[in-house]
N, C-alpha and C positions, 0 to 999 in steps of 0.2 A: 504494500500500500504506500504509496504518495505522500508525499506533506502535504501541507492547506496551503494558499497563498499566505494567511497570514503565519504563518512557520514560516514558510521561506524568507519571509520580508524580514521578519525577528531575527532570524541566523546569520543573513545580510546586514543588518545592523549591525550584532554582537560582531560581528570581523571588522565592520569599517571601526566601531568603537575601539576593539584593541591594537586596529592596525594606528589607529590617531595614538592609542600611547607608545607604542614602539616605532612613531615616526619620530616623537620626543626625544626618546631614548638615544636612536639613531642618530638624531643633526648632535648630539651633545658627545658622539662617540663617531668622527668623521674617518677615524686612523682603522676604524673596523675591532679596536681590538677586544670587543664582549662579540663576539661569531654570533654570537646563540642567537639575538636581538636583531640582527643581520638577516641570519636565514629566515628565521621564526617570521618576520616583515617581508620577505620573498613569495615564503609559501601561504599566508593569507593573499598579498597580490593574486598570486594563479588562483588559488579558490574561489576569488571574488569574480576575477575572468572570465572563469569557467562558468561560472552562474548568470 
């Protein structure tokens, strides 16, 4: 079974919200050196893509 629209819309949110904190993270860490905060911000991007 499917999600509802309003699921999907929710899950859409919940990513753009934690992609906005780990864009913070990121401009304050430019040298890359926390990886995790890096990738973690890559792979919401394709998620959000994808959708």
């Amino acid at each position: 079974m499917g999600l509802s629209k309003k699921d999907l819309s929710r899950k859409k949110a919940n990513i753009r919200a934690r992609m906005a904190e780990l864009e913070a993270k990121a401009r304050l860490d430019p040298a890359r050196k926390n990886r995790a905060v890096h990738d973690e911000l890559d792979l919401l991007r394709k998620k959000l893509a994808e959708e």
